[in-house]
C-alpha positions in Angstrom: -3.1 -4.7 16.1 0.3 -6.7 15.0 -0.6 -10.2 14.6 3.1 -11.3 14.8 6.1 -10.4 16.9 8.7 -8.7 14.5 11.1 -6.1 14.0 9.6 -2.3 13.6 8.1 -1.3 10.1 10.4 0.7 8.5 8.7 3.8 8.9 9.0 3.8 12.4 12.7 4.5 11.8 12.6 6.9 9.1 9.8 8.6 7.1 9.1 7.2 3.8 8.4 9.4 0.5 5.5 9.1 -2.2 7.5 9.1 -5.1 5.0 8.8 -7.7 0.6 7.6 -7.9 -1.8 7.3 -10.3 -3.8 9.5 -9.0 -5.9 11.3 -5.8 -9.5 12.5 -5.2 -8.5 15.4 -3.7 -5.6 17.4 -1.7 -6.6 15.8 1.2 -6.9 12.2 0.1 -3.0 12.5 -1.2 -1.0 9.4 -1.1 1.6 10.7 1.6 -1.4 9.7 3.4 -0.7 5.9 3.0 2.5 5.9 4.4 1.3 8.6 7.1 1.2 5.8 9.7 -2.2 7.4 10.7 -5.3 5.3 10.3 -7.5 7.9 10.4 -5.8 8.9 7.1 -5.9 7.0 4.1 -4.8 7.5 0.1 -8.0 8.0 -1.8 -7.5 7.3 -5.5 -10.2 8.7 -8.2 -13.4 6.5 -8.3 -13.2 4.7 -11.8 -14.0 1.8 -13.1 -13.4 -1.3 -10.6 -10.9 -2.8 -13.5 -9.0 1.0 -14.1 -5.5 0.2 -12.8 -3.9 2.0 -9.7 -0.8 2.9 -8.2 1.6 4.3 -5.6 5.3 4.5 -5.3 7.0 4.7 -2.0 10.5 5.5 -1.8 12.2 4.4 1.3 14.9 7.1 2.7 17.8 4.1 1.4 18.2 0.7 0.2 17.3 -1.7 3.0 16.8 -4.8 3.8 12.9 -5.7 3.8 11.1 -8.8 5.0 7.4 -8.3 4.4 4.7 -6.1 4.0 1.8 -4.8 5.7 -1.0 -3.1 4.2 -4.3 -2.2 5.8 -7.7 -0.7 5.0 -9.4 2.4 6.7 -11.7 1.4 9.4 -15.1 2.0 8.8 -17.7 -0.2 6.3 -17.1 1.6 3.4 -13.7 2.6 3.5 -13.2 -1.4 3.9 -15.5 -1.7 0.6 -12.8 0.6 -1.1 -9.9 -1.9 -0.2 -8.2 -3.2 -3.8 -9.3 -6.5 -4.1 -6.2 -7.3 -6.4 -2.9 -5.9 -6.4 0.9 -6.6 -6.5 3.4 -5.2 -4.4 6.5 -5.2 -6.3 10.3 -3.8 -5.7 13.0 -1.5 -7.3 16.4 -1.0 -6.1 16.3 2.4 -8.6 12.4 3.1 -9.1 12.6 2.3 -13.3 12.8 -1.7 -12.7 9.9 -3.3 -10.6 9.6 -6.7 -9.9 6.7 -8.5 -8.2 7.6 -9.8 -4.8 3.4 -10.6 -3.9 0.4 -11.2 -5.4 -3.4 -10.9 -4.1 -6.2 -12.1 -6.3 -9.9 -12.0 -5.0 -9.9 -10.1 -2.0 -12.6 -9.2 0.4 -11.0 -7.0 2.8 -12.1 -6.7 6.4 -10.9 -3.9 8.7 -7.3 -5.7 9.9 -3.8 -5.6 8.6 -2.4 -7.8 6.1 1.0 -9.5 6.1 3.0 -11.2 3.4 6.3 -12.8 5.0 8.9 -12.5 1.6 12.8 -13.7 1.4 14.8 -10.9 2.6 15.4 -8.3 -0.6 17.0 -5.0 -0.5 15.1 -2.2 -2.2 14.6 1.3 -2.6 10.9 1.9 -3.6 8.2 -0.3 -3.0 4.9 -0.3 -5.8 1.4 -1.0 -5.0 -0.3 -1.7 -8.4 -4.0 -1.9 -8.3 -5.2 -4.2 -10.9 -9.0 -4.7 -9.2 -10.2 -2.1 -7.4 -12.6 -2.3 -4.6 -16.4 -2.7 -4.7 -17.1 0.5 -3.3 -17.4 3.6 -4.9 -14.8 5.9 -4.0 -11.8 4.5 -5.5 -8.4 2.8 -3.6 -8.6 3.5 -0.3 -5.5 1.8 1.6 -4.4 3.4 4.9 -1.1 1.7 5.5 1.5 -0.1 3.8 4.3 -0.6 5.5 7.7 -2.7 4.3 9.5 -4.2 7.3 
């Protein structure tokens, strides 16, 4: 469900590449599967501790031009329950320098997208960084994210 009207997520024009995570629970909870465009599918990272960072690296197939983010949970109760309840996305035009384009603090996710709106920035590779997991007990659990 889009909740704005806006040009197509970058991966609707060209795959994009896990270039780098934390970690998975398994072979077929790998991160490619966050950036599948499936919902069905979804990155599942290694239950820990809620406060145990986590992260992915996406690598876009070029630098573009990107306007936003979108990110959603798995739908189902507890997939929602494994949603990060704080995280940064952050850029890098050449995956060594990151910097933080949004912030989420105290999240209780429900089973929707999410949008941030940022100033236009051309990047390469985008960086979810878990810094609060979800309450639930099978790690990060993010379906989507998606730059446009």
């Amino acid at each position: 469900m889009r909740t704005q009207a806006r040009a197509s997520t970058l991966s609707q024009k060209a795959p994009l590449r896990v270039s780098e995570v934390s970690d998975a629970k398994s072979s077929g909870s790998a991160a490619a599967m966050a950036v599948d465009g499936l919902l069905e599918t979804s990155w599942v990272s290694e239950a820990s501790h809620v406060d145990i960072p986590a992260f992915i690296v996406v690598e876009l197939q070029q630098v573009s031009l990107v306007s936003g983010f979108r990110l959603r949970p798995s739908p189902g109760g507890y997939r929602v329950a494994n949603f990060p309840q704080a995280f940064q996305i952050e850029a890098s035009a050449d995956g060594l320098s990151f910097t933080e384009l949004v912030l989420v603090e105290d999240l209780i996710a429900e089973s929707r997208f999410y949008e941030w709106a940022i100033e236009a920035t051309p990047l390469r590779f985008v960086r979810l960084l878990v810094s609060k997991r979800g309450i639930g007990s099978c790690g990060v659990q993010p379906a989507c994210l998606d730059p446009y």
